[in-house]
C-alpha positions as CSV (number, residue, x, y, z in Angstrom):
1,X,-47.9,-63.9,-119.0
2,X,-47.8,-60.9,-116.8
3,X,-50.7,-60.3,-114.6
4,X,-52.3,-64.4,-115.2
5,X,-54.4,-65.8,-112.0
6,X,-52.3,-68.6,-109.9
7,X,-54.5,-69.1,-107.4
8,X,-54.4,-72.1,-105.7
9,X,-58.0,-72.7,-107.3
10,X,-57.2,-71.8,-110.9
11,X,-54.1,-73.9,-110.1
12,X,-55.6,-77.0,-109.2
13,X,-58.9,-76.6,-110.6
14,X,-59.5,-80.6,-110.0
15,X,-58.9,-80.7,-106.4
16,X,-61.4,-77.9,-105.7
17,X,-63.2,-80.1,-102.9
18,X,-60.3,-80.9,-101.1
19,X,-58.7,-77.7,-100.8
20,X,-62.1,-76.7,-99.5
21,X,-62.3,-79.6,-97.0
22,X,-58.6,-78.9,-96.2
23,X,-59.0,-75.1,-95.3
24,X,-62.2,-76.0,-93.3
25,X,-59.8,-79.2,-91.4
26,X,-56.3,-78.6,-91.6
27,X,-55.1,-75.1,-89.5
28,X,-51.1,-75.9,-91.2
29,X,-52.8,-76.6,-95.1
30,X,-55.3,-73.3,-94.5
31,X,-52.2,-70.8,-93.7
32,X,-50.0,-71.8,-96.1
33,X,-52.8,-71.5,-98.9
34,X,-53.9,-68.3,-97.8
35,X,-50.0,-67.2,-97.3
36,X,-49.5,-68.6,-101.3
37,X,-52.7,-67.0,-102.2
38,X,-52.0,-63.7,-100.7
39,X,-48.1,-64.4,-102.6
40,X,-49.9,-64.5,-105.6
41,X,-51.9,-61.3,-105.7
42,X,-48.5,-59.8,-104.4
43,X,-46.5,-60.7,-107.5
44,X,-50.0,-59.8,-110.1
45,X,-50.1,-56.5,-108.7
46,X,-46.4,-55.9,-109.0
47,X,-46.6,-57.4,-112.5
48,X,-49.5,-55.2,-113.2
49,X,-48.2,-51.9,-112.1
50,X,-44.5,-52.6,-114.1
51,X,-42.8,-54.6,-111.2
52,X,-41.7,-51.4,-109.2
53,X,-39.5,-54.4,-106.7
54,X,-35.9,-55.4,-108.0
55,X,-35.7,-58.5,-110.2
56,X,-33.8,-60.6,-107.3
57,X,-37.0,-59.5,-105.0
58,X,-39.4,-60.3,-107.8
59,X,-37.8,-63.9,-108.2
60,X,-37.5,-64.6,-104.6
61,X,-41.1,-64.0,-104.3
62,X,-41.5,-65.7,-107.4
63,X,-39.7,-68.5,-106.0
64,X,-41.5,-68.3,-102.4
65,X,-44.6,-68.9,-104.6
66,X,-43.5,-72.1,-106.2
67,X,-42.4,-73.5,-102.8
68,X,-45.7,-73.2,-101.4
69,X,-47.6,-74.9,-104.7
70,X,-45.6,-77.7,-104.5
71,X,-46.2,-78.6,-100.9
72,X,-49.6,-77.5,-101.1
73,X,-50.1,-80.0,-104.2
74,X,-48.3,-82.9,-102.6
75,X,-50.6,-82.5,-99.2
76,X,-53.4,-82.4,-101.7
77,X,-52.2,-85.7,-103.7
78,X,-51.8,-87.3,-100.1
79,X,-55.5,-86.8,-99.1
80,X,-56.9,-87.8,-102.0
């Protein structure tokens, strides 16, 4: 769905208090959710205004996103 909210809170709405303890503890787990975070309002806003970008740019951001998640979720996982 163009447009949807996948921030790292409405992604992982069960882990709320550890990506709060994280961003408050851990410098690394802080910049990379605000660097996905900041990915994902990138890629709404493109979606939003008709993707003005080339697909391949679209996807690599896309993709850059998806990187993130997963290493963001698996340092979540590990402190829990």
């Amino acid at each position: 769905m163009l447009g949807e909210d996948h921030s790292l809170v409405n992604e992982f709405p069960e882990h709320l208090d550890s990506i709060a303890q994280l961003t408050r503890s851990d410098a690394a787990f802080a910049k990379a959710a605000q660097r996905y975070d900041a990915l994902d309002k990138e890629i709404r806003h493109l979606e939003l205004n008709g993707a003005p970008i080339e697909d391949e740019s679209m996807n690599q951001l896309k993709h850059d996103r998806a990187v993130l998640k997963d290493a963001l979720y698996r340092t979540l996982v590990d402190t829990s």
